[in-house]
VOMAR-383275 format. One record per residue: x, y, z of N, C-alpha, C in turn; residue number from 0. Coordinates in steps of 0.02 Angstrom, whole numbers, plus 50000, padded with zeros to 5 digits. Layout:
! residues N
NODE    n_u    n_v    n_w   ca_u   ca_v   ca_w    c_u    c_v    c_w  resi
NODE      X      Y      Z      X      Y      Z      X      Y      Z   NUM
...
This chain:
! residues 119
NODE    n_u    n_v    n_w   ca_u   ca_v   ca_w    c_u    c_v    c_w  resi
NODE  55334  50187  55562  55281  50147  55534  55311  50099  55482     0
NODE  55296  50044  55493  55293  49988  55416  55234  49989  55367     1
NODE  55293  49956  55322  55221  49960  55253  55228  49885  55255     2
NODE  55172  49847  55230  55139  49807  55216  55101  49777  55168     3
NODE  55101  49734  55112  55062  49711  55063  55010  49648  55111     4
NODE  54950  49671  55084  54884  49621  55100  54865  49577  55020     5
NODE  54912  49535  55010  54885  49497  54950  54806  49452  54947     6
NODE  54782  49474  54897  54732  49446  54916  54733  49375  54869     7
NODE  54715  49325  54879  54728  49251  54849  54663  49243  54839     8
NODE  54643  49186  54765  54586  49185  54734  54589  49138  54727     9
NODE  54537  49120  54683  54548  49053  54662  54506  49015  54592    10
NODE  54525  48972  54540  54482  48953  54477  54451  48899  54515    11
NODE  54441  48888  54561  54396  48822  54551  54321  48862  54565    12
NODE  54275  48819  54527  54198  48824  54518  54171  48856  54579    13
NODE  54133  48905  54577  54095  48911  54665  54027  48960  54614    14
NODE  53989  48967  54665  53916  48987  54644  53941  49051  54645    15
NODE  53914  49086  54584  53906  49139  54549  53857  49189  54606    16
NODE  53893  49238  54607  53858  49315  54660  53799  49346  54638    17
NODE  53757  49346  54661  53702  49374  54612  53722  49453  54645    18
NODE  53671  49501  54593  53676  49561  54582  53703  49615  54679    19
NODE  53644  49598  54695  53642  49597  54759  53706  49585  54799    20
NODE  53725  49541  54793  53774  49515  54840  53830  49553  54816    21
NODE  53847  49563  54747  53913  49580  54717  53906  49662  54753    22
NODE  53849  49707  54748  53855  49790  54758  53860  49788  54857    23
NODE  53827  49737  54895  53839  49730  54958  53918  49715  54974    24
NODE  53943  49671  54943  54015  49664  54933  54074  49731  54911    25
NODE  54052  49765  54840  54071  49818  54857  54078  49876  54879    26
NODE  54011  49888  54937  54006  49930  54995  54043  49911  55035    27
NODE  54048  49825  55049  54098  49825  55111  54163  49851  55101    28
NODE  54192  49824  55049  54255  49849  55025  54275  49929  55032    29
NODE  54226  49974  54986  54226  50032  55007  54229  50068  55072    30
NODE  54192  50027  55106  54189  50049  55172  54266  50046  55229    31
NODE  54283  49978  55190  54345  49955  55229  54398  50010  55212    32
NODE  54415  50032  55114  54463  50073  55107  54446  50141  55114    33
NODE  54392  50152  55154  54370  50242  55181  54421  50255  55229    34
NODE  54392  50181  55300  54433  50196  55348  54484  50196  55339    35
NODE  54537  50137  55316  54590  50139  55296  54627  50222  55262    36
NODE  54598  50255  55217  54613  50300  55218  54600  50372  55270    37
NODE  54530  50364  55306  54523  50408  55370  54603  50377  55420    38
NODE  54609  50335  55426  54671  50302  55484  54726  50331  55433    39
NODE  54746  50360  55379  54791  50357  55335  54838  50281  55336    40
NODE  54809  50236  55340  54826  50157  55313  54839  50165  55241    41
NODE  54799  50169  55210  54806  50144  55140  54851  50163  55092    42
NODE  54885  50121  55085  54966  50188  55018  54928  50169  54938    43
NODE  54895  50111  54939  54882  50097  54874  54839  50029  54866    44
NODE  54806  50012  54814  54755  49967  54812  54733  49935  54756    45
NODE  54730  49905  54719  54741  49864  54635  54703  49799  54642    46
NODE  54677  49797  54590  54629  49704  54575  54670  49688  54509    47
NODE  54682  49642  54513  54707  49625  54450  54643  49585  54412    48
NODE  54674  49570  54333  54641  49556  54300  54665  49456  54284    49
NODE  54629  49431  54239  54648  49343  54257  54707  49331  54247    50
NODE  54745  49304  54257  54808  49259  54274  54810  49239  54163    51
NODE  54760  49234  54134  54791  49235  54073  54798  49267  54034    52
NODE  54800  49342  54071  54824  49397  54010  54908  49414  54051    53
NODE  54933  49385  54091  54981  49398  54117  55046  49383  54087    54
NODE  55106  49402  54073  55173  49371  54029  55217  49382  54096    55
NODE  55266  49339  54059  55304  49323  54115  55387  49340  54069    56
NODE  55425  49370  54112  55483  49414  54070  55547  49362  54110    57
NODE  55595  49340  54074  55645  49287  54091  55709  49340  54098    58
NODE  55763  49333  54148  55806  49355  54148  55830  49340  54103    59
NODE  55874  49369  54047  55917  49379  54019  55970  49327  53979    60
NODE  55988  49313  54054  56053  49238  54042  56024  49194  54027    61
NODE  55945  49169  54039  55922  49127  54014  55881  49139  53951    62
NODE  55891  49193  53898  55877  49198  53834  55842  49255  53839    63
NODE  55821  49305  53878  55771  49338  53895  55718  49356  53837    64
NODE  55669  49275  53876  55617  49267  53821  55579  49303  53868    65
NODE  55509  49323  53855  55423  49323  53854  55404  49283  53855    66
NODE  55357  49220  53898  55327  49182  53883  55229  49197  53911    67
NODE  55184  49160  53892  55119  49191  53926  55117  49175  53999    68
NODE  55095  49198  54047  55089  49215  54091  55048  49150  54117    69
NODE  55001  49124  54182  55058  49163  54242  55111  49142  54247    70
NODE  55155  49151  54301  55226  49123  54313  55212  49062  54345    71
NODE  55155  49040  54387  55151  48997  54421  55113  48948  54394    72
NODE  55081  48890  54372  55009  48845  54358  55014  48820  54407    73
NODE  54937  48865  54447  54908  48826  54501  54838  48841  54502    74
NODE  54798  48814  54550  54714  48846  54537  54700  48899  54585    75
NODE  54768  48949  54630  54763  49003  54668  54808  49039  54635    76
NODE  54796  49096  54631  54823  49171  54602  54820  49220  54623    77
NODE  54867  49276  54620  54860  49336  54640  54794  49383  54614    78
NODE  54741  49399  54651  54677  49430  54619  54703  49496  54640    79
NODE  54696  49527  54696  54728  49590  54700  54767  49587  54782    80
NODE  54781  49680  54781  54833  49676  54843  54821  49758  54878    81
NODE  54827  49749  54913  54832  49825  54965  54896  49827  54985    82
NODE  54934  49908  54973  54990  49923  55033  54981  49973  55078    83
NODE  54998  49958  55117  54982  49976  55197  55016  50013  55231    84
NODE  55019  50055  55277  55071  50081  55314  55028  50055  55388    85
NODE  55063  50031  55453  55044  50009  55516  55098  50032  55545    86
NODE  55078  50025  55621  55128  50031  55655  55160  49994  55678    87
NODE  55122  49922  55665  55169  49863  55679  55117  49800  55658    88
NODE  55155  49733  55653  55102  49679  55617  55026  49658  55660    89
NODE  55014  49662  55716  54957  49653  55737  54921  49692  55694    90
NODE  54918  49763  55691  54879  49809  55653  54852  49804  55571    91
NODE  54922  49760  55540  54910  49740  55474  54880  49683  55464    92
NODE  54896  49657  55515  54849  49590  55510  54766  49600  55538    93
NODE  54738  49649  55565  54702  49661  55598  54658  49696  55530    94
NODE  54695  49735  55493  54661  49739  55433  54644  49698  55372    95
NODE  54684  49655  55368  54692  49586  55333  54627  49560  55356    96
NODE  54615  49530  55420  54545  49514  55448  54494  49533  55421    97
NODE  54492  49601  55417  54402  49649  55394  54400  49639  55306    98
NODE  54486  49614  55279  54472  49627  55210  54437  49553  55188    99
NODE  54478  49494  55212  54450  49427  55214  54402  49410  55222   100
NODE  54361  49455  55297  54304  49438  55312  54251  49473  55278   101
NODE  54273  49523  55237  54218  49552  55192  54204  49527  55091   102
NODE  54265  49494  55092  54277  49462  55017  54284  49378  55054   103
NODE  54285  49331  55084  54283  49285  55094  54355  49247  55072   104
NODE  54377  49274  55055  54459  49241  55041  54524  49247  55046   105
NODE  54563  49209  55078  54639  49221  55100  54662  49270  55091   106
NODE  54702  49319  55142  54764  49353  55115  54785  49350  55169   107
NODE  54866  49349  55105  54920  49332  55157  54950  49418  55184   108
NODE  54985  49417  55207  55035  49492  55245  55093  49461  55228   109
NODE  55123  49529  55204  55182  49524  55219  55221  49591  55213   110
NODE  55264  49597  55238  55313  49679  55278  55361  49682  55221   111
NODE  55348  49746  55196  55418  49767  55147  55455  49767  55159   112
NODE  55534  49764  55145  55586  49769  55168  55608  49852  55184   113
NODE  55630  49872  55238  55619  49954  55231  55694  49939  55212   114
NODE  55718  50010  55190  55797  50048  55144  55815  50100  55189   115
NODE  55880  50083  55161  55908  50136  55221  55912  50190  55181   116
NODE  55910  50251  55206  55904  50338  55175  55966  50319  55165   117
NODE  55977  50371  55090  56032  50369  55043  56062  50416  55099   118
């Protein structure tokens, strides 16, 4: 089996606000999605992050190893949260990627961990 991160991508630009309703229908779907995921034993782990400006950003070393505020990137898409996955191969992770997109309405990308070789 491979593992897999489902990043989920957000975004600051303006869009109409969720009313009450919509936000607890939203997180039934979600729930619902990481049940199965865990009935399939898919799911290794699952995190939302918080805004892009409580984030710091840590500098290697050689270049002074400052702290500066966060994010690392200025753009108006950000990392909101991420799932890791175990599949048996990328159709499957992407196949879950689908139900997560289509239940939160926004991008995520896939992508395959690098597996390690046993010490």
């Amino acid at each position: 089996m491979s593992q897999y991160m489902l990043a989920v991508h957000t975004s600051d630009e303006p869009h109409e606000p969720m009313t009450p309703e919509e936000m607890q229908a939203g997180f039934a779907m979600i729930a619902g999605i990481e049940a199965e995921m865990r009935a399939e034993n898919a799911l290794l782990f699952s995190g939302r992050l918080l805004e892009p400006a409580l984030a710091k950003v840590v500098q290697p070393r050689r270049r002074m190893g400052k702290t500066t505020d966060g994010p690392y990137a200025e753009t108006k898409e950000h990392l909101g949260g991420f799932y890791l996955i175990e599949a048996p191969d990328l159709e499957t992770a992407l196949a879950w990627a689908q139900k997560v997109t289509d239940a939160i309405d926004t991008p995520i990308e896939v992508r395959p961990l690098m597996d390690h070789p046993a010490p």
